[in-house]
MARMARNU-126207 format. One line per 4 residues: for each residue x, y negated, z of N, C-alpha, C. Coordinates in steps of 0.001 Angstrom, whole numbers, plus 500000, padded with zeros to 6 digits. Layout:
<drentors>
X/Y/Z/X/Y/Z/X/Y/Z; ...
</drentors>
This chain:
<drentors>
907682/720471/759939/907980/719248/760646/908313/718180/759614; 907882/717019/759826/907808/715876/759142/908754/714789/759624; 909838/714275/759457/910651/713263/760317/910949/712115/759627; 911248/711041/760127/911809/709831/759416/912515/708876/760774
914052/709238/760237/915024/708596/760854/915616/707427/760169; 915970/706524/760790/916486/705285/760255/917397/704962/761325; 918741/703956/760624/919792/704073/761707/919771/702460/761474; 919476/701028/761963/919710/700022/761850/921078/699350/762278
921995/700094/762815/923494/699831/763119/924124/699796/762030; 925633/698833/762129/926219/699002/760778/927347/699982/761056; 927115/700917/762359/928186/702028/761706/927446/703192/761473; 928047/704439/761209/927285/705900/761012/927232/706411/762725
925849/707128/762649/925653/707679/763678/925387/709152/763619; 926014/710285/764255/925242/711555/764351/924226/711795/765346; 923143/712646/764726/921819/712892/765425/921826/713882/765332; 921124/714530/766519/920440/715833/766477/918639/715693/766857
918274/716670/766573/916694/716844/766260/916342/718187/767289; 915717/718158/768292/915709/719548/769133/914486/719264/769358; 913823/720109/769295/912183/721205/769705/911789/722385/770108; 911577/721873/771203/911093/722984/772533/909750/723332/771877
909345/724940/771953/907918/725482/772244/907199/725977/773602; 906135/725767/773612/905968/726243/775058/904416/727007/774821; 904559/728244/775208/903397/728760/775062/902550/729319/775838; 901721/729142/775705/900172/729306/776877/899113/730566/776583
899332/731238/777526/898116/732548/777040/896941/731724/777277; 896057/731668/775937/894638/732237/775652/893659/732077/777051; 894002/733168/777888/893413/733874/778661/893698/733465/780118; 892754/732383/780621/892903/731420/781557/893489/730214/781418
893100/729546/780378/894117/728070/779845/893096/727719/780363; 893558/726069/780711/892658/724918/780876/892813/724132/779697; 893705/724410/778530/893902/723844/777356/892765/724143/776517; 892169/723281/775507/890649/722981/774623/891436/723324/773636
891125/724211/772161/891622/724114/771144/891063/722641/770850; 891731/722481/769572/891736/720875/768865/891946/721397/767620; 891332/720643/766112/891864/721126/765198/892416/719434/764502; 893727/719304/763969/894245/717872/763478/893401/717646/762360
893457/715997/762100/893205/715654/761172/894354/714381/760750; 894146/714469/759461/895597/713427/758677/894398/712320/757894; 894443/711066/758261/894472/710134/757921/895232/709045/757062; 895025/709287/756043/896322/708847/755443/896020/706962/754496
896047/706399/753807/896472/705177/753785/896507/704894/752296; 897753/705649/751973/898417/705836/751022/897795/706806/750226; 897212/707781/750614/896929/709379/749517/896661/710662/749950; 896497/711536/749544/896600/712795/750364/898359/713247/749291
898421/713043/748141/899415/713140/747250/900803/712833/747473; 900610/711439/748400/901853/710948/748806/901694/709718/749960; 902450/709286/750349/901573/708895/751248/902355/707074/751431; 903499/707092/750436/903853/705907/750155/903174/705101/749338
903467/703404/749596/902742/702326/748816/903451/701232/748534; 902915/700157/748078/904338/699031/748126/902920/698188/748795; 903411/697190/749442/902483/695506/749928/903138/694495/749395; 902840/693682/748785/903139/692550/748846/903222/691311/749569
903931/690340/749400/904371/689689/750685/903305/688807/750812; 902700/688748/752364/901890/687767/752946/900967/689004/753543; 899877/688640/753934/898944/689480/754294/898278/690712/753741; 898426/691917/753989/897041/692627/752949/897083/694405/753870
895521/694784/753285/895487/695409/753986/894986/696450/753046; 895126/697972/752959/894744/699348/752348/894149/699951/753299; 892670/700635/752485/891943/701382/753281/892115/703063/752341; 891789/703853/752909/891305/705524/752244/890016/705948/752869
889154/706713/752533/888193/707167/752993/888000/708947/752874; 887986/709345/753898/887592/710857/754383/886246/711493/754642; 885584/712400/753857/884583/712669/754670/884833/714215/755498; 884440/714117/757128/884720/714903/757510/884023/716173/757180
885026/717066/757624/884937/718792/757151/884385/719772/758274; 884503/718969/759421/884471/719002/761085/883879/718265/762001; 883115/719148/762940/882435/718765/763708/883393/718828/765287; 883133/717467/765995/883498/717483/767580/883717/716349/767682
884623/716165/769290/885015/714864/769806/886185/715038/769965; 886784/713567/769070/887872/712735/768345/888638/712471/770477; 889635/713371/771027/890472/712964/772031/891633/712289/771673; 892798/712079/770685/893584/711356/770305/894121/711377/769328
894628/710299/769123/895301/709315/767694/896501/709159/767776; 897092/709223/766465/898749/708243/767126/898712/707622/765148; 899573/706857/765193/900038/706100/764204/901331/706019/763740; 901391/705481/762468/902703/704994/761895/902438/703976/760580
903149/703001/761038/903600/702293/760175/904862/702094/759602; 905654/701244/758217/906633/700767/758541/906970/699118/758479; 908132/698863/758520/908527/697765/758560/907448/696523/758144; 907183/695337/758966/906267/694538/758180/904937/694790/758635
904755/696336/759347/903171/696167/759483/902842/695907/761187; 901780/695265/760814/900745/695186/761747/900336/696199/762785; 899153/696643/761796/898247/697354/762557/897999/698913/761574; 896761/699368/762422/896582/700731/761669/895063/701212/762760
894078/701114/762006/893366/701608/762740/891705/702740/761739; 891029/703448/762854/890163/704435/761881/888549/703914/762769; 887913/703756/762075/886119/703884/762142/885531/704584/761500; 884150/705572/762061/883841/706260/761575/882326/705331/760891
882536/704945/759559/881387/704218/758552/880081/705218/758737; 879916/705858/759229/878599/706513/758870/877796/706172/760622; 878498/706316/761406/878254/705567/762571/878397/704231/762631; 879498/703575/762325/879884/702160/762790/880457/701775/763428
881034/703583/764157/881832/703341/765645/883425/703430/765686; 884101/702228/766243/885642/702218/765765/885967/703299/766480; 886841/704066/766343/887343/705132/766800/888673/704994/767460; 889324/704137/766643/890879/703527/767387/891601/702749/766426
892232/701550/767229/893050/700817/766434/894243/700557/767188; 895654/700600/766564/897057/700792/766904/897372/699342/766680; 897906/698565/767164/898814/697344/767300/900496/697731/767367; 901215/697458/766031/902587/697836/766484/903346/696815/767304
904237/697599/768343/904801/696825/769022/906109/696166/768100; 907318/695599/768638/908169/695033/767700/909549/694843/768672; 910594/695099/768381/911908/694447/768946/912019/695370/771082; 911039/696282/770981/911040/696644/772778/912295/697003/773149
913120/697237/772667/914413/697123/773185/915767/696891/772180; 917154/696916/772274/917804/696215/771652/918081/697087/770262; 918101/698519/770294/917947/698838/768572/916949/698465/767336; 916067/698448/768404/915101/697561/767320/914910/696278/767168
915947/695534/767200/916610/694110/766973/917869/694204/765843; 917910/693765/764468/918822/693522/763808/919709/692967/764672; 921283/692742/763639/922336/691614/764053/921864/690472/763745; 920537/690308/762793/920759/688935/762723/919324/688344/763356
918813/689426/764268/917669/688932/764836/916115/689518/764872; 916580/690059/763789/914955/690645/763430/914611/691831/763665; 912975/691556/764316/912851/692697/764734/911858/694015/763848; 912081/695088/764191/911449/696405/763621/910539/696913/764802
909749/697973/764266/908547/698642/764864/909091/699505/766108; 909060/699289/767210/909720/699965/768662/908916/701211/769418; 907496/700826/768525/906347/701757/769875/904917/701455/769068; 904443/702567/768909/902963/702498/768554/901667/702968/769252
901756/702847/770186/901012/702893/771312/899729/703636/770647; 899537/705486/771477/898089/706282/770885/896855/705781/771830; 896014/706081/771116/894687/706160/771799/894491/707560/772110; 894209/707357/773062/893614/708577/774161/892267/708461/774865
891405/709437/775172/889816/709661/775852/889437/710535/775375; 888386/710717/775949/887465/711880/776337/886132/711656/776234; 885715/711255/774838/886235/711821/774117/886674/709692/773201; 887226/709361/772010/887548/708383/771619/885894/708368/770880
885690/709258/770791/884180/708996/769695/884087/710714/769336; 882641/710902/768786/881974/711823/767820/882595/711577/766511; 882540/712809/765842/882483/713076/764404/881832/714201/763730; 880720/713896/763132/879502/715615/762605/880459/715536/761278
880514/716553/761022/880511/717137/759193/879871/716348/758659; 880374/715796/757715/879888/715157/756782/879936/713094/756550; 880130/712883/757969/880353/711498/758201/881663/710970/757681; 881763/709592/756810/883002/709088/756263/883872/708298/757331
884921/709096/757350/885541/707704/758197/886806/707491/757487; 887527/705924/757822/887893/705174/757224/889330/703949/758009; 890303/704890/757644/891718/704662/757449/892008/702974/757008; 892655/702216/757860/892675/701079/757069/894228/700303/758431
895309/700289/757057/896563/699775/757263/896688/698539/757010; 897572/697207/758025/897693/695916/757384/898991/695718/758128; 899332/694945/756559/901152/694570/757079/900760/693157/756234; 901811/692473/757535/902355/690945/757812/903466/690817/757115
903898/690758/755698/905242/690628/755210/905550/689417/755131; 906447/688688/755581/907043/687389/755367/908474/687064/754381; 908263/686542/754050/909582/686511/753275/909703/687296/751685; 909209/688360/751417/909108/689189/750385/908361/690716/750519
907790/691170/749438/907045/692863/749477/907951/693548/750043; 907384/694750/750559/908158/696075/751085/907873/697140/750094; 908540/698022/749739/907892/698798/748946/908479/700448/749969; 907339/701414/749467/907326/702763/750126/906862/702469/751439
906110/701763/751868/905387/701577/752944/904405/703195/753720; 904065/703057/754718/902808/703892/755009/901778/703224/755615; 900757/704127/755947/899859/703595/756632/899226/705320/757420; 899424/705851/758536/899138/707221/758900/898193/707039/760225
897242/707708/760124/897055/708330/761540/896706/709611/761813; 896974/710700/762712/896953/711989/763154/896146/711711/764104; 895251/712772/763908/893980/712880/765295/893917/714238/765646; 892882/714623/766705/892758/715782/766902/891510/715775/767847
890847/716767/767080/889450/716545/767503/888833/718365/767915; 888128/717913/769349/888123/719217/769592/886664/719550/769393; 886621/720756/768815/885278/721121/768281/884217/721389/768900; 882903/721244/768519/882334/721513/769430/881287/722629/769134
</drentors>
């Protein structure tokens, strides 16, 4: 498990982290295996970056290992960004692009106003697009910094594509 907590209050807060499993026989599922894929921004190495302030945007490129249809996406950005979205270049066909939301409710509002990333809304369908073995597709993060660079940024997306 992979987590990233941030507490924007100025006092200390305790958290807990709980995860339920739930498991499904095999044998009469209506569940499709899926196998993930990591989209990354930043690297396969690491997956932080710095931006500099004003506009800009980082791409990575993957060629797939896997064949099927791409059912959903989710994203992450941090602070400062935009967007985050994947096309598959060997088609042409966008596959999904994330718009971060900003400020949706009051923790993600500083004291002095400003707002942080609240909701990154996945793409979902049936399928979002094809992907054969061998086709490049192509990761591409953009953050809006105002005021000054961010540094240790990301740019992620997780898919899962069920084979065919």
């Amino acid at each position: 498990m992979l987590y990233d907590l941030m507490n924007h209050a100025p006092e200390k807060k305790t958290v807990y982290i709980s995860v339920t499993y739930t498991h499904e026989s095999a044998t009469g599922s209506r569940l499709k295996p899926v196998t993930p894929i990591w989209m990354d921004a930043g690297g396969c190495l690491g997956s932080a970056y710095d931006v500099p302030q004003g506009v800009s945007e980082k791409t990575r490129r993957w060629r797939s290992t896997i064949s099927g249809t791409l059912v959903h996406m989710r994203g992450h950005l941090h602070h400062g960004g935009h967007s985050v979205r994947t096309e598959n270049l060997t088609t042409g066909e966008p596959l999904c692009t994330i718009v971060a939301e900003e400020g949706g409710s009051p923790e993600f509002i500083d004291l002095h106003g400003n707002t942080e990333i609240s909701d990154m809304p996945p793409c979902s369908g049936d399928p979002l697009g094809t992907i054969q073995r061998g086709d490049v597709l192509q990761i591409t993060s953009r953050y809006e910094s105002s005021g000054h660079s961010h540094g240790d940024v990301m740019g992620i997306m997780a898919g899962w594509v069920a084979q065919n």
